[in-house]
C-alpha positions as CSV (number, residue, x, y, z in Angstrom):
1,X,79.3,-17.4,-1.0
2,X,82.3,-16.8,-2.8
3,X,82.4,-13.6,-1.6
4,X,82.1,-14.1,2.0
5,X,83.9,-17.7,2.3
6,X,87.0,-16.5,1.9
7,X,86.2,-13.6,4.5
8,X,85.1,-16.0,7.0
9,X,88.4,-18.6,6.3
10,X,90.6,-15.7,7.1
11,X,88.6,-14.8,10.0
12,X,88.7,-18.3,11.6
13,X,92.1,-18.8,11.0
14,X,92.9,-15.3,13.0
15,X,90.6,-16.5,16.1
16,X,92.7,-19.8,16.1
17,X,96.7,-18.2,15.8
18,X,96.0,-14.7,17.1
19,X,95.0,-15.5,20.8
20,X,98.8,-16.8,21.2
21,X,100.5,-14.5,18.6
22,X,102.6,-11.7,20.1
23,X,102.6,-9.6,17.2
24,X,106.1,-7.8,17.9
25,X,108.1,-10.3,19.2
26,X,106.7,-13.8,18.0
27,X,109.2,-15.7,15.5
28,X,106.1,-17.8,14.4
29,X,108.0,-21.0,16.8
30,X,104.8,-22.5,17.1
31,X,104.2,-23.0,12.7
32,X,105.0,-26.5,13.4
33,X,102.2,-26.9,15.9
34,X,100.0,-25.1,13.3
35,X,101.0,-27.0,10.6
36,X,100.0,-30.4,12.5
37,X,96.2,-29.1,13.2
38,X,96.0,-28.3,9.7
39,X,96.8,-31.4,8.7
40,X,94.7,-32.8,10.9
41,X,91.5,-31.0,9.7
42,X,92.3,-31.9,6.2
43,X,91.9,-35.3,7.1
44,X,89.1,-35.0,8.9
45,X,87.8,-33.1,6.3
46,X,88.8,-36.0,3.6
47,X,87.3,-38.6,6.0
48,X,84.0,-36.7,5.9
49,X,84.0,-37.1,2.2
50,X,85.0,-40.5,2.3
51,X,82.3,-41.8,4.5
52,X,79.6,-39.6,2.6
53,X,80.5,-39.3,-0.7
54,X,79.6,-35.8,-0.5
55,X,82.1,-33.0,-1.7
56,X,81.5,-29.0,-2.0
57,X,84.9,-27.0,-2.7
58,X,83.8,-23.6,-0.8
59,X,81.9,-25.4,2.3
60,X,84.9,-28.2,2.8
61,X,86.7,-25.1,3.0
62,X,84.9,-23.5,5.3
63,X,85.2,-27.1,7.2
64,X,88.8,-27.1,7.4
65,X,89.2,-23.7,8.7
66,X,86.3,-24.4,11.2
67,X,87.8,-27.4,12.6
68,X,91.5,-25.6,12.6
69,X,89.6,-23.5,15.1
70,X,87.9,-25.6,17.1
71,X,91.1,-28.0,17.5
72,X,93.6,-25.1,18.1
73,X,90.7,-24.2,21.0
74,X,90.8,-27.6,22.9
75,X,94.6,-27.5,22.6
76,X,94.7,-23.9,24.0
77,X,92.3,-25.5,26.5
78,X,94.5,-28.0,27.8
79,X,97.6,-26.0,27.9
80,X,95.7,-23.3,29.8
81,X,94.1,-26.2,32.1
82,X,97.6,-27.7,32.7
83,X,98.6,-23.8,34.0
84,X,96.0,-22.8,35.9
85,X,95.0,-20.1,33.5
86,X,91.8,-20.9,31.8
87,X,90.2,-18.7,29.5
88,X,86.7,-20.2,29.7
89,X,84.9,-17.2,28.2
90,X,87.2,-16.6,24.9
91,X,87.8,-21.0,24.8
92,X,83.9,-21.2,24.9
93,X,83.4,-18.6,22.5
94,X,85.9,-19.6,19.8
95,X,85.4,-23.4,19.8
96,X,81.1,-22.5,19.8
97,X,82.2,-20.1,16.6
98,X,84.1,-23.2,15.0
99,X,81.5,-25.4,15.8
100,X,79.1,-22.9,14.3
101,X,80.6,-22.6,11.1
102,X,81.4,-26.3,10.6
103,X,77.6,-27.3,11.0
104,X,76.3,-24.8,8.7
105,X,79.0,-26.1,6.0
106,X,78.1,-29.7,7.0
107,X,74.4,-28.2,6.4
108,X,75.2,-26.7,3.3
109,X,77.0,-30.0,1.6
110,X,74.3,-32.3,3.0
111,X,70.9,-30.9,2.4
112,X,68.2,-32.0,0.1
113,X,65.7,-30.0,-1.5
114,X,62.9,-31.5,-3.6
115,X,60.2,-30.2,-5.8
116,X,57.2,-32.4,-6.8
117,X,53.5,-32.1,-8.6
118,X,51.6,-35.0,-6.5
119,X,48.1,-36.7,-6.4
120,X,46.4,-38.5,-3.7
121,X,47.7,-42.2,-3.5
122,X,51.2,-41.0,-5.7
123,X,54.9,-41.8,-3.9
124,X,57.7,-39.8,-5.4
125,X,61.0,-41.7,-4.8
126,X,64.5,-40.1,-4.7
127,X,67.8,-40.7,-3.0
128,X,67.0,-42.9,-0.2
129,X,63.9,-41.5,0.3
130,X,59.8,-42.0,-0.5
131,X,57.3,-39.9,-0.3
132,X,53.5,-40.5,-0.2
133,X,50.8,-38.4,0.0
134,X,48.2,-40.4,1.7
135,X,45.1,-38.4,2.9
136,X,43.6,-35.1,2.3
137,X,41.5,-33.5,5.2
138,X,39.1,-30.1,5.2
139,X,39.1,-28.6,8.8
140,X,37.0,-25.4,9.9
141,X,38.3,-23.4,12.3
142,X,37.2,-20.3,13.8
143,X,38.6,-17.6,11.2
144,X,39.9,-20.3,8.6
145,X,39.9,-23.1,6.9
146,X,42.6,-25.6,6.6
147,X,43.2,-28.8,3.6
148,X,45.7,-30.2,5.7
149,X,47.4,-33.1,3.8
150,X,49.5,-36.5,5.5
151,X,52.4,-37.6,3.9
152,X,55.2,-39.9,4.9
153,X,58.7,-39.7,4.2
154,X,60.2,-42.6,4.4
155,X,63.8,-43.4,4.4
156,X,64.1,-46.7,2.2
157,X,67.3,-48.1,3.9
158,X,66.4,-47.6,7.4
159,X,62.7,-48.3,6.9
160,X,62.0,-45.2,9.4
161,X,58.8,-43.4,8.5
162,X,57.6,-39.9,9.5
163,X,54.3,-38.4,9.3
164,X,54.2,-34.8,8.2
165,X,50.9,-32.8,7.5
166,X,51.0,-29.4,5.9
167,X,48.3,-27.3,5.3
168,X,46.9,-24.9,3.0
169,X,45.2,-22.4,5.0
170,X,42.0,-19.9,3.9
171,X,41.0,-17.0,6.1
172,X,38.1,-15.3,5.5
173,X,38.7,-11.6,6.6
174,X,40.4,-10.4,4.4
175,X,40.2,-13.8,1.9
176,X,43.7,-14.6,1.7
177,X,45.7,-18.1,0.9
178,X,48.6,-19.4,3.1
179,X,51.3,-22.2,3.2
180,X,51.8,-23.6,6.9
181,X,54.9,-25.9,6.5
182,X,55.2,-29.0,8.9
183,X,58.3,-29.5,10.6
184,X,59.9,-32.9,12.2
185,X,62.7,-31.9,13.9
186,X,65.8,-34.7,15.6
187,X,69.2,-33.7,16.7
188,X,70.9,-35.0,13.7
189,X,68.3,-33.5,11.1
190,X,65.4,-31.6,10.1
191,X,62.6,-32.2,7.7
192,X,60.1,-29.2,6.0
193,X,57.7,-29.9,4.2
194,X,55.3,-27.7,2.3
195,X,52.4,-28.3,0.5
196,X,50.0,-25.9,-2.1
197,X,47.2,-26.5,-4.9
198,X,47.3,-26.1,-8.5
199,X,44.5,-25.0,-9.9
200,X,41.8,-26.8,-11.6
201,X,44.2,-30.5,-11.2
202,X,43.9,-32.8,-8.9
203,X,47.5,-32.2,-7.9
204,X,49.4,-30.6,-5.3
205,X,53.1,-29.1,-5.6
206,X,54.9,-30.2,-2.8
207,X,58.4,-28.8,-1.5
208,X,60.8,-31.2,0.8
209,X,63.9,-30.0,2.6
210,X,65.6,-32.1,4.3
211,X,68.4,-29.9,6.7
212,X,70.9,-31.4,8.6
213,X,72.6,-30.4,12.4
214,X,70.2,-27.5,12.6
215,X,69.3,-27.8,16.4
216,X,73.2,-28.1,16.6
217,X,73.5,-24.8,14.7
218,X,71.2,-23.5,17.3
219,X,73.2,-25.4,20.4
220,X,76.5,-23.2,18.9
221,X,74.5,-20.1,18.7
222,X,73.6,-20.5,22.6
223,X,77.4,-21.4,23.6
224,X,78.7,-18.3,22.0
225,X,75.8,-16.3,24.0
226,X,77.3,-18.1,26.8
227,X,81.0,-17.4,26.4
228,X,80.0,-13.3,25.5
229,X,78.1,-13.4,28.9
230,X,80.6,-15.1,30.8
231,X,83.6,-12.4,29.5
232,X,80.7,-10.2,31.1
233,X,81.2,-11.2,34.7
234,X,85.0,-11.5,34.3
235,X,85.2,-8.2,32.9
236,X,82.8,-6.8,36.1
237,X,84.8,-9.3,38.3
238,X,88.2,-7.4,38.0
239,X,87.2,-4.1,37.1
C-alpha cells in the first residue's frame, strides 16, 4: 500500500487537471478552481471521519484524491453540458474511476475481520455485533457430505439479525476437506462467514468479514466498462 497509494494519488489527480490542461500554453488560471475542490474533498473527507470515528492515513488519502476526481468530473460535466460539448465517454469513465477508488478506501477503513474458536450454543460479542452459533446439521449429498452450521449475526444497536450457514464439506473421491463460506450480501455491505473443525474439540474456528460498498465497487467496475465502450462507438462514429 505504501507503495502503490502514492502511485494511484498522483494518477487521480492527473485524470482530474489533465483533461483541461494545455500543456504549452496553460498559465495554470484555473489553480484557484483547483484549490476550491481540494478543499472541498478534505472536508468531506474530515466529515467522513467525524461521523465514523474511523481514520486510516493512506486510504483517507486515497479518499481525497478520489473525490478531487470525481468532483472536478461533475464540474467538467456541467460546463461541457452548458456548451454543448459533452464528453460522456471520458466524464463516465473518470468519475466511475473516482468512485472506484473512493469505495475501495471506504472498504478498506471500514471493514471488520474476526477470528473466533466457538461451540454449539456460545455467542461471541464484538463491536456492535453478536454472534451465535445455533445449530449444527449433517447433509448427504450425492458425492459429499456437508456439516453445515447456522449462525446469526446480529447487530446489537439495530437489532437486525442475519442467518448465515457455512459448511464444511467431505467428498469422497478423492477424500478431500473444504470450506464453503456463506455470503449475505446488501448494497451498503457484505457479510462472509466461514466456518472449520478443530480436531478432537467440540469447537469450531469461525472467520467473520464484514466488507462494506462491495456491490458498489462492482456498480464502478461496470460504469467504467461502460464509458471504455462508449469512447468505442464515438471513436467508430467519426472515423
Amino acid at each position: 500500500n505504501i507503495v502503490i497509494i502514492p502511485v494511484v494519488v498522483i494518477f487521480l489527480l492527473i485524470m482530474a487537471i489533465g483533461p483541461r490542461v494545455k500543456w504549452i500554453k496553460e498559465k495554470f488560471n484555473n489553480l484557484k478552481n483547483y484549490l476550491f475542490i481540494l478543499l472541498g474533498s478534505i472536508l468531506i473527507n474530515f466529515l467522513i471521519i467525524f461521523l465514523f470515528k474511523r481514520y486510516s492515513i493512506l486510504s483517507n488519502l486515497i479518499i481525497i484524491s478520489s473525490l478531487f476526481l470525481i468532483i472536478s468530473s461533475l464540474i467538467d460535466a456541467f460546463k461541457s453540458f452548458k456548451k454543448n460539448k459533452t464528453n460522456f465517454a471520458r466524464i463516465i469513465s473518470h468519475a466511475s474511476f473516482g468512485l472506484l477508488v473512493m469505495f475501495i478506501g471506504l472498504n478498506d477503513i471500514f471493514s471488520v475481520e474476526k477470528d473466533y474458536n466457538i461451540k454449539l450454543g456460545e455467542t461471541k460479542n464484538f463491536d456492535n455485533y453478536s454472534i451465535e452459533l445455533q445449530n449444527l446439521e449433517i447433509e448427504k449429498f450425492s458425492n459429499y457430505k456437508a456439516v453445515i452450521g447456522s449462525l446469526e449475526i446480529k447487530n446489537n444497536k439495530t437489532n437486525k439479525k442475519n442467518i448465515l450457514k457455512p459448511e464444511i464439506r467431505i467428498y469422497e473421491n478423492p477424500q478431500t476437506l473444504t470450506y464453503e463460506a456463506a455470503i449475505k450480501t446488501s448494497f451498503l455491505k457484505d457479510y462472509y462467514l466461514t466456518m472449520s473443525n478443530i480436531d478432537r474439540s467440540d469447537y469450531y474456528n469461525i472467520k467473520f468479514q464484514k466488507k462494506p460498498l462491495m456491490i458498489w465497487i462492482w456498480i464502478s467496475v461496470i460504469m467504467i466498462a461502460l464509458g471504455g465502450f462508449l469512447r468505442l462507438f464515438q471513436n467508430e462514429k467519426y472515423n
